[in-house]
C-alpha positions as CSV (number, residue, x, y, z in Angstrom):
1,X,-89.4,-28.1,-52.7
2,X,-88.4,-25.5,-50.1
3,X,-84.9,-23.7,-51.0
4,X,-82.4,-23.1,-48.8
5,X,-82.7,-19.7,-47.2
6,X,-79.6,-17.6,-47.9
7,X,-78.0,-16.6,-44.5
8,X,-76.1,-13.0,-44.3
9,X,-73.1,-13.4,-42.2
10,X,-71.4,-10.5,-41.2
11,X,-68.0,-9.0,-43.2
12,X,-64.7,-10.0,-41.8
13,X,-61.4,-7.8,-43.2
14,X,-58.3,-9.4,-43.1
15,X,-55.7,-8.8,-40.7
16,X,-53.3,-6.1,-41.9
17,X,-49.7,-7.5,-42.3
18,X,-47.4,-6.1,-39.8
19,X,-45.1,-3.2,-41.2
20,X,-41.9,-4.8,-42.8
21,X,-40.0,-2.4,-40.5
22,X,-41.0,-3.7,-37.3
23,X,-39.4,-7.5,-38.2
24,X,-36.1,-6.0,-39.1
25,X,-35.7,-3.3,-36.0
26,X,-36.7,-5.9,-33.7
27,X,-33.9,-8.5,-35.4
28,X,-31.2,-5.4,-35.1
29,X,-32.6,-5.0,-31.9
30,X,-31.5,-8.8,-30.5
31,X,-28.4,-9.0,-32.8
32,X,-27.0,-6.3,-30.7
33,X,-28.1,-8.0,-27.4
34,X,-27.2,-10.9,-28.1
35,X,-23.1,-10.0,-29.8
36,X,-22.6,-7.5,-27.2
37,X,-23.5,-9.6,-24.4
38,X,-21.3,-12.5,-26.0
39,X,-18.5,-11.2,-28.0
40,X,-18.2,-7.2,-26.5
41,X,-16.6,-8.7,-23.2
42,X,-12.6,-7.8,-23.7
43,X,-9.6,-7.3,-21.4
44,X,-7.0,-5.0,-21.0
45,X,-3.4,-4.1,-19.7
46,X,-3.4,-1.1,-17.9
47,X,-0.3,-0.3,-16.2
48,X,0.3,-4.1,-14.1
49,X,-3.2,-4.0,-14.1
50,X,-5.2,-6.9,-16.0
51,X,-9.2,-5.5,-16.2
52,X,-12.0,-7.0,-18.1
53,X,-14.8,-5.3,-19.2
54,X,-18.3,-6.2,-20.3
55,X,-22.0,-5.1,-21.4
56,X,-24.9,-6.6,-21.2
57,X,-28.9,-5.6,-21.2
58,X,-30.7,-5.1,-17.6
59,X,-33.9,-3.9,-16.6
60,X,-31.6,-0.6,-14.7
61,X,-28.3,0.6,-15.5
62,X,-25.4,-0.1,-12.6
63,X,-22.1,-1.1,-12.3
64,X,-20.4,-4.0,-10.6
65,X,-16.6,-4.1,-9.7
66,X,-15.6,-7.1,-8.9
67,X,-12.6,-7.5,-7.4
68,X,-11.6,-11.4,-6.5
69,X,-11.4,-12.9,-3.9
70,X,-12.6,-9.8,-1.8
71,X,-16.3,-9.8,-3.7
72,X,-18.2,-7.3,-5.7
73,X,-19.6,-4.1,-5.4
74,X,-22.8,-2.6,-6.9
75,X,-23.9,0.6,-7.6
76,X,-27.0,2.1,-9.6
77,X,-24.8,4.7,-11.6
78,X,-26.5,5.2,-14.9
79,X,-30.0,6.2,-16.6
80,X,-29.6,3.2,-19.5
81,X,-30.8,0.0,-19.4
82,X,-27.2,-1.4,-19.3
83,X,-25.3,-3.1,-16.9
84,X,-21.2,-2.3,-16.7
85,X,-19.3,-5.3,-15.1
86,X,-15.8,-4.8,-14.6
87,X,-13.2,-7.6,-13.3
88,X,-9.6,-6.9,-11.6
89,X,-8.6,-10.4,-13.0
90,X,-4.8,-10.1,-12.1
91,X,-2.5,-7.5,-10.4
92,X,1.3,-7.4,-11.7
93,X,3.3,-6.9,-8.2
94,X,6.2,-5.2,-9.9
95,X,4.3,-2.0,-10.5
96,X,5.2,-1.6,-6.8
97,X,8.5,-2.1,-7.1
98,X,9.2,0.2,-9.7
99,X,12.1,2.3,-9.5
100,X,12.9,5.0,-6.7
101,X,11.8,7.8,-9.2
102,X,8.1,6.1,-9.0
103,X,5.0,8.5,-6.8
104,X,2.1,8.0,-6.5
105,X,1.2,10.9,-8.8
106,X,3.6,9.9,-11.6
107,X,1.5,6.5,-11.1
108,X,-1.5,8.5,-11.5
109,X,-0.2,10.0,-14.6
110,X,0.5,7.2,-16.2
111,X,-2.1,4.6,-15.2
112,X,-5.3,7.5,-16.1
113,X,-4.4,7.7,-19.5
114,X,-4.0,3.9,-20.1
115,X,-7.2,4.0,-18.7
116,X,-8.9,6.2,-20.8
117,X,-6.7,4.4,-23.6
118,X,-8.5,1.4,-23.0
119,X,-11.8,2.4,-22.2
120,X,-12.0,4.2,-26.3
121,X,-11.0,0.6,-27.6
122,X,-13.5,-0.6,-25.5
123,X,-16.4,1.6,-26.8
124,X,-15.1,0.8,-30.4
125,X,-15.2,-2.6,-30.2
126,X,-18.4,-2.3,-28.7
127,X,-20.0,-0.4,-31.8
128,X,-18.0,-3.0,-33.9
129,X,-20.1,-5.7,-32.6
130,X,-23.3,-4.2,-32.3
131,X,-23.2,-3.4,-36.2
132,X,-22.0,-6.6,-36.5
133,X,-24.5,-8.5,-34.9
134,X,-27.6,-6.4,-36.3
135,X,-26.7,-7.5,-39.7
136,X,-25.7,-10.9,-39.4
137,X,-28.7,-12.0,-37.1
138,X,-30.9,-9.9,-39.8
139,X,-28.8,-11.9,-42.4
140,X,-29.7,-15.4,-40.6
141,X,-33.3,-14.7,-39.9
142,X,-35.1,-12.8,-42.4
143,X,-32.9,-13.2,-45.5
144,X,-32.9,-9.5,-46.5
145,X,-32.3,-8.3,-49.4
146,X,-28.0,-6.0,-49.2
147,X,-30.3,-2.9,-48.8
148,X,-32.0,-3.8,-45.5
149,X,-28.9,-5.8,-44.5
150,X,-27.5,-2.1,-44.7
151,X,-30.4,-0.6,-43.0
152,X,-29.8,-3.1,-39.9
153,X,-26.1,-2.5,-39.8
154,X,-26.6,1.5,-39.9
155,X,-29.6,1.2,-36.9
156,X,-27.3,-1.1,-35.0
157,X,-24.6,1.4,-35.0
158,X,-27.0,4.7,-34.6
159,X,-29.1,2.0,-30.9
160,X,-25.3,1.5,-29.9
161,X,-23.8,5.0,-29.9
162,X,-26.9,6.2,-28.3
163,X,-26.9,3.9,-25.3
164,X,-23.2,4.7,-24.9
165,X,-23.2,8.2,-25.4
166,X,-26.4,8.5,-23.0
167,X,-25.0,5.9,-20.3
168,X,-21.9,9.0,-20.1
169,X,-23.7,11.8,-19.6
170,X,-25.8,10.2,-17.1
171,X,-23.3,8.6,-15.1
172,X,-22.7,9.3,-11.4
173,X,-19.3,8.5,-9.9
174,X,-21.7,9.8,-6.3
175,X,-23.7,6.5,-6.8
176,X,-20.9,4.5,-5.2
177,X,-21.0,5.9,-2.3
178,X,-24.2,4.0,-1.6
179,X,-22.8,0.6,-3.0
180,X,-24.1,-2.5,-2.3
181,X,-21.2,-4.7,-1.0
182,X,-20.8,-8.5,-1.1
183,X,-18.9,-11.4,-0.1
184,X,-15.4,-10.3,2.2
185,X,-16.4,-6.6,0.7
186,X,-19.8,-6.8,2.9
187,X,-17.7,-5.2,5.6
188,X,-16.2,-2.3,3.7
189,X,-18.6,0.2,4.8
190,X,-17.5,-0.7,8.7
191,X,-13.6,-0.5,7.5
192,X,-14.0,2.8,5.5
193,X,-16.0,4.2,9.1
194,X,-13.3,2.8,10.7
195,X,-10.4,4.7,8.5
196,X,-12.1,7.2,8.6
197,X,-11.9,7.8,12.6
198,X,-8.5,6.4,12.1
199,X,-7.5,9.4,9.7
200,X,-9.1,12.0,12.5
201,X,-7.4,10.3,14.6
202,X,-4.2,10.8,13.3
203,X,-5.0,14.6,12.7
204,X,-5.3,15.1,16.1
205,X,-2.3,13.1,16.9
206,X,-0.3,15.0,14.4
207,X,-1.5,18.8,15.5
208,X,-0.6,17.2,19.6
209,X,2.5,15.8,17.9
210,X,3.7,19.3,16.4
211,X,2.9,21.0,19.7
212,X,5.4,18.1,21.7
213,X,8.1,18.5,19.2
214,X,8.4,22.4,19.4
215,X,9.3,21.9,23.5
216,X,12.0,19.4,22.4
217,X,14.7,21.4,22.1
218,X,14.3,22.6,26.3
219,X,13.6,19.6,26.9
220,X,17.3,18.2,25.6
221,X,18.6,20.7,27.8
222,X,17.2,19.7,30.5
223,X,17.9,15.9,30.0
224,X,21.4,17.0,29.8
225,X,21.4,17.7,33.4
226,X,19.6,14.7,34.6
227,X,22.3,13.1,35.9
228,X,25.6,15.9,36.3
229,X,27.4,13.7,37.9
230,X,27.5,10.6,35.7
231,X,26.1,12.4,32.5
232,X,28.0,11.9,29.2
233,X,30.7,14.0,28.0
234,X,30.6,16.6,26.0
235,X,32.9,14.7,23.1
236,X,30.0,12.0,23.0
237,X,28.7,10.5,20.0
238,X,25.5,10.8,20.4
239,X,22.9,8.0,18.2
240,X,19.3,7.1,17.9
241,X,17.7,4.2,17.9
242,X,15.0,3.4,16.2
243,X,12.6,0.3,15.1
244,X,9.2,-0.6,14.1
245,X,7.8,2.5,12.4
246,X,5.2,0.9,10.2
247,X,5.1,3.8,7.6
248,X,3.5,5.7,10.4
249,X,4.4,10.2,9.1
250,X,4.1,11.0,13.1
251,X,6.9,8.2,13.7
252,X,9.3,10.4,10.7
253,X,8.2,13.3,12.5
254,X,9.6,12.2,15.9
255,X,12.7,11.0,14.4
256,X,13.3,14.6,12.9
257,X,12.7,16.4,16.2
258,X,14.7,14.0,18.2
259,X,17.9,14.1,15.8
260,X,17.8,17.4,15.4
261,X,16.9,18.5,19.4
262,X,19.3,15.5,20.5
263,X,21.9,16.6,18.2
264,X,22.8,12.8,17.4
265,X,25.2,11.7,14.6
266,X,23.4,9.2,13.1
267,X,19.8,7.3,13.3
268,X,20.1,3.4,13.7
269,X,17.1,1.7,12.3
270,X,16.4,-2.2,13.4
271,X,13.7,-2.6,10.6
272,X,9.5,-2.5,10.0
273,X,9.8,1.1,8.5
274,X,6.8,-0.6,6.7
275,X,3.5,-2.7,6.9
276,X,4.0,-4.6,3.4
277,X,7.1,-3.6,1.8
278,X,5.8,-1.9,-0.9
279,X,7.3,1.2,-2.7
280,X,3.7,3.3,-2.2
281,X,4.3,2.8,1.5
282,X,7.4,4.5,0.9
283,X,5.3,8.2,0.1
284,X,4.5,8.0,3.8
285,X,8.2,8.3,4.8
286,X,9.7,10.3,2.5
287,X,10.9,12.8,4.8
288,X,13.8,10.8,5.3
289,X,15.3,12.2,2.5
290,X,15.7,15.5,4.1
291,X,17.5,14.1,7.4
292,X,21.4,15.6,6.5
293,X,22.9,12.7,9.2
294,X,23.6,8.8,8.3
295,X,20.4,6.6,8.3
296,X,21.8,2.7,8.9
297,X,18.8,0.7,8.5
298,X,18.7,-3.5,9.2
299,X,15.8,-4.2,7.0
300,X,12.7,-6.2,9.4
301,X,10.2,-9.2,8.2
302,X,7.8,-5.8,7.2
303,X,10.1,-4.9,4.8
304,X,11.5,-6.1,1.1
305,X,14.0,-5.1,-1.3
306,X,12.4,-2.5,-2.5
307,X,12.3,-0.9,0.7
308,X,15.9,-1.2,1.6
309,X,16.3,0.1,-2.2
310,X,14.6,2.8,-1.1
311,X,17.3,3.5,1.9
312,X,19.9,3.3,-0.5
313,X,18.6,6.1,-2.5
314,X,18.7,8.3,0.6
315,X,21.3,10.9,1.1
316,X,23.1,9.2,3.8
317,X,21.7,5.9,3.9
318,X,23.1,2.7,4.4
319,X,21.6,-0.6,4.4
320,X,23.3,-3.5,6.4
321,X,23.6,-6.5,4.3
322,X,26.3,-8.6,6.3
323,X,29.3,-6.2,6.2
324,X,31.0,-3.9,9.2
325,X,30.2,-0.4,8.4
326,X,31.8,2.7,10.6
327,X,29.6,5.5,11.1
328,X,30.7,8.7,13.4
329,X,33.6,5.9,14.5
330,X,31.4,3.4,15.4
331,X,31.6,0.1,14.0
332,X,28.0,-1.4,13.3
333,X,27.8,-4.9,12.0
334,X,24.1,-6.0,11.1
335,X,21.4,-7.7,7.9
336,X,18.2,-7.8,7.2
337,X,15.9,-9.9,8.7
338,X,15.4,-12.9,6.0
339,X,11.4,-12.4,6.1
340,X,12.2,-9.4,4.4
341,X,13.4,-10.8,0.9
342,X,10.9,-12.1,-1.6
343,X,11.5,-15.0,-2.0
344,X,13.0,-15.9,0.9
345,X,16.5,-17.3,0.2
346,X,18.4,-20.3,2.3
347,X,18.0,-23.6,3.2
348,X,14.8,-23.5,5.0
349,X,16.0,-22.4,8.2
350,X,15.7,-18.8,8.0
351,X,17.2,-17.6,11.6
352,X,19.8,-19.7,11.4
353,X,21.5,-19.2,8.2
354,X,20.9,-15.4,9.0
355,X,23.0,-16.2,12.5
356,X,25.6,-18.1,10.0
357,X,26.5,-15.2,7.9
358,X,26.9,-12.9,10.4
359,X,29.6,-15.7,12.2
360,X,31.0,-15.7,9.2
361,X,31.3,-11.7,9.1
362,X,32.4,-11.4,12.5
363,X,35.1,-13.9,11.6
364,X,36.4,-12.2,8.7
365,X,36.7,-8.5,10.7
366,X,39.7,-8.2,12.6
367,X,37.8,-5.5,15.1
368,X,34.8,-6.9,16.7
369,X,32.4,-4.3,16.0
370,X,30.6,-2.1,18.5
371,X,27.2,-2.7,18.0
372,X,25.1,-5.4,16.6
373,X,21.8,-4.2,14.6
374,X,19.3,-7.0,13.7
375,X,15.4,-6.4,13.4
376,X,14.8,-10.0,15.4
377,X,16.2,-10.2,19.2
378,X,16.7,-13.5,19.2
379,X,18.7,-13.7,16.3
380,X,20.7,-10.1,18.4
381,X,21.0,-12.7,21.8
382,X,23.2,-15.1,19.7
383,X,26.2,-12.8,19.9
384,X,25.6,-12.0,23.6
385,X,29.5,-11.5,24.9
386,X,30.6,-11.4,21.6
387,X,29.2,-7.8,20.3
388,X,29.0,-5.0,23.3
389,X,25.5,-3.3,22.7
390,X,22.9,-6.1,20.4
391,X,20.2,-3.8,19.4
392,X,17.0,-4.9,18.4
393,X,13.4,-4.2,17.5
394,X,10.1,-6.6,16.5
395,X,8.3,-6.6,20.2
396,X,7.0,-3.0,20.1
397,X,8.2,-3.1,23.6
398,X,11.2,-1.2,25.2
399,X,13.7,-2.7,27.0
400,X,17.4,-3.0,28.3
401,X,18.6,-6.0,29.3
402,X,21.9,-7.2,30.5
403,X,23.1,-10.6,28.7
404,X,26.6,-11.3,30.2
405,X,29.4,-8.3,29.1
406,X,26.5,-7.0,26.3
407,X,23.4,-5.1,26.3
408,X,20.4,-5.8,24.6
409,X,18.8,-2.6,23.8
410,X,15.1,-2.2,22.2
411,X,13.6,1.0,21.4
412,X,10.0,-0.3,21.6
413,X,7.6,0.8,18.8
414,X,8.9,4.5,17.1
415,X,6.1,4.7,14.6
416,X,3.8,3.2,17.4
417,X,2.8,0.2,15.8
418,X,1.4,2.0,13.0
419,X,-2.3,1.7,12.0
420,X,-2.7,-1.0,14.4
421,X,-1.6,1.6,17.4
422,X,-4.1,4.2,16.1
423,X,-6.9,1.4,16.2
424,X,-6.1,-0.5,19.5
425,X,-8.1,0.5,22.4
426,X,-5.5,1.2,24.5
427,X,-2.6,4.2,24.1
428,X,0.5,2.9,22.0
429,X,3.0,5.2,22.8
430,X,5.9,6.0,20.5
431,X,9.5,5.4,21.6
432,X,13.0,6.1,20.5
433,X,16.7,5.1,22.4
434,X,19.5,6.9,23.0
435,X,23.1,6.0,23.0
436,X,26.0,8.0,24.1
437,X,29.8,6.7,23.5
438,X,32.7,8.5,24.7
439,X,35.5,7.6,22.7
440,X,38.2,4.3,24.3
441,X,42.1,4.5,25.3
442,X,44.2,4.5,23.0
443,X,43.6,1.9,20.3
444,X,40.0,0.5,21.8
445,X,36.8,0.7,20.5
446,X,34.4,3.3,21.8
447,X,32.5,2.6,25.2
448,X,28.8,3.0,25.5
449,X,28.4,5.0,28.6
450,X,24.6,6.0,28.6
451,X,21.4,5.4,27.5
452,X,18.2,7.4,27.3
453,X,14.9,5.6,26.8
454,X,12.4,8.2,25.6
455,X,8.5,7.7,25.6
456,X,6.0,9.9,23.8
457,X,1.9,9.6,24.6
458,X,0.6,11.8,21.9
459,X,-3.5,12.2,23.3
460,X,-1.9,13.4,27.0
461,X,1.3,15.1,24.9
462,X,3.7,13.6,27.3
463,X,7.3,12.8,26.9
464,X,9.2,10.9,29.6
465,X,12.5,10.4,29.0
466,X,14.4,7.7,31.3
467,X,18.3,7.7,31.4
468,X,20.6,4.7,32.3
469,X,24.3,5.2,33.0
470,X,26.2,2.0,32.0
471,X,29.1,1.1,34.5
C-alpha cells in the first residue's frame, strides 16, 4: 500500500501587527478634523462689526472673505493645509454715527485691538477643541486605556499649536492682491483700476486746483471792476452760495479761496455736502472747521443727521431746521430736505409736508425773510413772490431764473458732482454764486443788488466768473 508522499510547502510568517501608535495618532488625527471643522466655527463683536470665523482642512492653505451679498474673495495666503473662512455676517450702522469726536484713526484704534482681542479667543478655542476632540474620538473608537486617552489629548494640542503657529509665520497679507473674486465682487479688480485713475485724477486736479486758487485774490479785484457803473457798493454784504459738494476736498478747497478772496460774510449751503451721510465722509470735509465766517447749511437728500450734527459742531455753523435765522443782517429761512432724515418722518408725502412747515414758519415771522434756502427747487418755487431770492441746489446745474418778484438762484455743482464728476467722460466743472445786498431804507429788508455766477474747469485751470446786476 503506497503512502502518501509528504509535500514540503514553503514557510509563511505572520503579518506583523501594526504599531499600537499608529491607530491612536491617526484617531487624534480625525478628532481634530473633524471638532475643529464642526465645533471651532465662532463669532465675534468687534466694534459694530459681527464676523465669524472658521477652520477647516484643505489640500492648500487660503483664505476666503466673504462679505454678503457682494460675494467672496479668495486668496492662497498660507503654507498649511488649512483653510481660513471669515464671514462679515452683520454691520451695526451706528458705528457711523458716532459722536463728532469719532476719526477714522480713533476708529482704527479702537477697532485693531478688538480685533486682535478676538482673533486670541479664537486661537484658544480652537486648541480647546482640537484637544478635545483627539481624546474623545480616541475615547469612542479605540477604548483606551486614561494613559493614551492623555497621550491623544497632549498630541492633539502639540498638531494644533503647530498648524497655527506655522499658518502665522507663513502668512502673506501680499497674497490678496492676486485674489480670486466672485459673485458682485467679480468686478472689484475693474473698480479698484478704476479708483485708482480716479485718485490720480484727483491729484492732478488738486496740484491745477492750488495753482487757480493762488490767482484768486487778482482775480476778485478785477471782478470788482466788471461792471463800475452798476457794481455793488462798498457797504455790501457779500455771501456765497454753495450746493452739492459730495464730500469732494477740492470742492472745501474752493470754498476757502472764494470766502476768503471774495471777502464774503457767510457761506450758504443748499445741501449734498455728502454721498451717503455718513460721519467717515465727514474726514473729507473737515476743513470746514477752520472757516472763521457763518456756515448755514439746509441739509440735501445726500445727507442725514449725523451730517447736519456734524455742522452744528462747527465753529459758526448753523443748521436750518424750520426757523428764521439772521446772519450779517440777513434773514434766511430754510430745512432740510426730508430724504435726509433716517427714517424719513411725515405722512408719506415728503415735499409736501416739508412745504407745510415752512408755511407754517413763514406765518409765525412777522418779517418775511430775505432768502429762502432749501436743497430741492421745487420745493424753493413754492414761495415764489413770497421770499425775494429762493435758493437752491440738487440739479448740478447753474442757473438764475426770474419767477415773478423772486429769484431762483442755483449754484450748480461746488464739489463737482463728486466721484461721479471725476469719472464722467465729460468735464464737470465746479461752481459757486455770489450774492451782494446793499442794505434797504429805513426799516426794509436788505435788497439783493448783484449776483456773480463763478465757474471753475480744473484740467484747462479756468475760472469765468459771470456777473448779473438785479434791477
Amino acid at each position: 500500500m503506497a503512502l502518501p508522499i509528504a509535500k514540503n510547502y514553503p514557510f509563511q510568517k505572520p503579518k506583523p501587527a501594526p504599531h499600537p501608535l499608529i491607530p491612536l495618532l491617526l484617531t487624534t488625527l480625525a478628532g481634530i478634523c473633524l471638532f475643529v471643522t464642526f465645533l471651532g466655527p465662532a463669532t465675534y463683536e468687534i466694534h459694530g462689526f459681527q464676523v465669524g470665523i472658521s477652520l477647516k482642512p484643505a489640500l492648500e492653505g487660503q483664505t476666503i472673505v466673504e462679505l454678503p451679498p457682494l460675494g467672496t474673495l479668495s486668496a492662497r495666503t498660507h503654507a498649511t493645509p488649512l483653510e481660513i473662512t471669515v464671514i462679515l455676517k452683520s454691520v451695526n450702522p451706528d458705528i457711523f454715527n458716532h459722536p463728532s469726536t469719532f476719526t477714522v484713526k480713533a476708529f482704527q484704534d479702537i477697532f485693531f485691538p478688538a480685533a486682535r482681542e478676538a482673533l486670541k479667543r479664537f486661537v484658544l478655542r480652537q486648541l480647546l477643541v482640537a484637544t478635545l476632540g483627539a481624546a474623545l474620538l480616541t475615547w469612542l473608537i479605540l477604548r483606551s486605556s486614561i494613559k493614551r486617552l492623555a497621550f491623544a489629548a497632549a498630541a492633539g494640542l502639540f498638531l494644533m499649536l503647530a498648524v497655527l503657529v506655522l499658518t502665522r509665520y507663513s502668512y502673506s497679507y501680499d497674497a490678496f492682491r492676486q485674489a480670486e473674486f466672485q459673485g458682485a465682487m467679480a468686478a472689484a479688480p475693474q473698480v479698484l483700476d478704476l479708483t485708482g485713475k480716479t485718485l490720480d485724477k484727483l491729484a492732478e486736479l488738486r496740484s491745477k486746483t492750488t495753482l487757480v486758487t493762488a490767482n484768486l485774490q487778482s482775480l476778485s479785484g478785477r471782478i470788482g471792476r466788471l461792471d463800475l457803473l452798476n457794481a455793488p457798493g462798498t457797504g455790501s454784504t457779500k455771501l456765497l452760495l454753495v450746493a452739492d459738494t459730495h464730500n469732494n476736498p477740492l470742492g472745501i478747497d474752493l470754498i476757502h479761496a472764494l470766502a476768503k478772496h471774495f471777502n464774503v460774510d457767510a457761506v450758504l449751503d443748499a445741501g449734498d455736502l455728502t454721498d451717503y451721510g455718513s460721519l467717515l465722509e465727514t474726514e473729507m470735509v473737515k476743513s470746514l472747521r477752520e472757516l472763521d465766517i457763518p456756515y448755514v447749511f439746509a441739509a440735501g437728500n445726500h445727507d442725514s443727521p449725523a451730517v447736519m450734527n456734524f455742522v452744528r459742531q462747527l465753529p459758526r455753523g448753523h443748521v436750518l431746521e424750520g426757523k428764521v435765522i439772521t446772519i450779517a443782517g440777513i434773514k434766511i429761512l430754510g430745512m432740510p430736505d426730508p430724504w435726509a432724515y433716517r427714517p424719513i418722518p411725515g405722512t408719506g408725502n415728503y415735499f409736501q409736508d416739508q412745504i407745510q412747515q415752512l408755511e407754517e414758519a413763514l406765518s409765525r415771522n412777522k418779517s418775511k425773510p430775505d432768502i429762502l434756502l432749501v436743497h430741492n427747487p421745487q420745493v424753493a418755487e413754492k414761495f415764489a413772490g413770497r421770499v425775494p431770492v429762493l435758493a437752491s441746489g440738487h440739479t448740478h446745474r447753474p442757473e438764475i431764473k426770474k419767477i415773478g418778484p423772486s429769484l431762483l438762484v442755483n449754484p450748480g455743482t461746488t464739489g463737482a458732482a463728486g466721484i461721479r464728476g471725476l469719472q464722467a467722460s465729460q468735464e464737470v466743472p465746479y461752481s459757486a454764486s455770489i450774492f451782494y445786498f446793499t442794505p434797504g431804507a429805513s426799516g426794509k429788508n436788505p435788497e439783493l443788488t448783484a449776483i456773480d455766477m463763478i465757474k471753475y474747469e480744473p484740467l484747462s485751470g479756468r475760472i469765468t466768473v459771470e456777473r448779473q446786476v438785479i434791477d
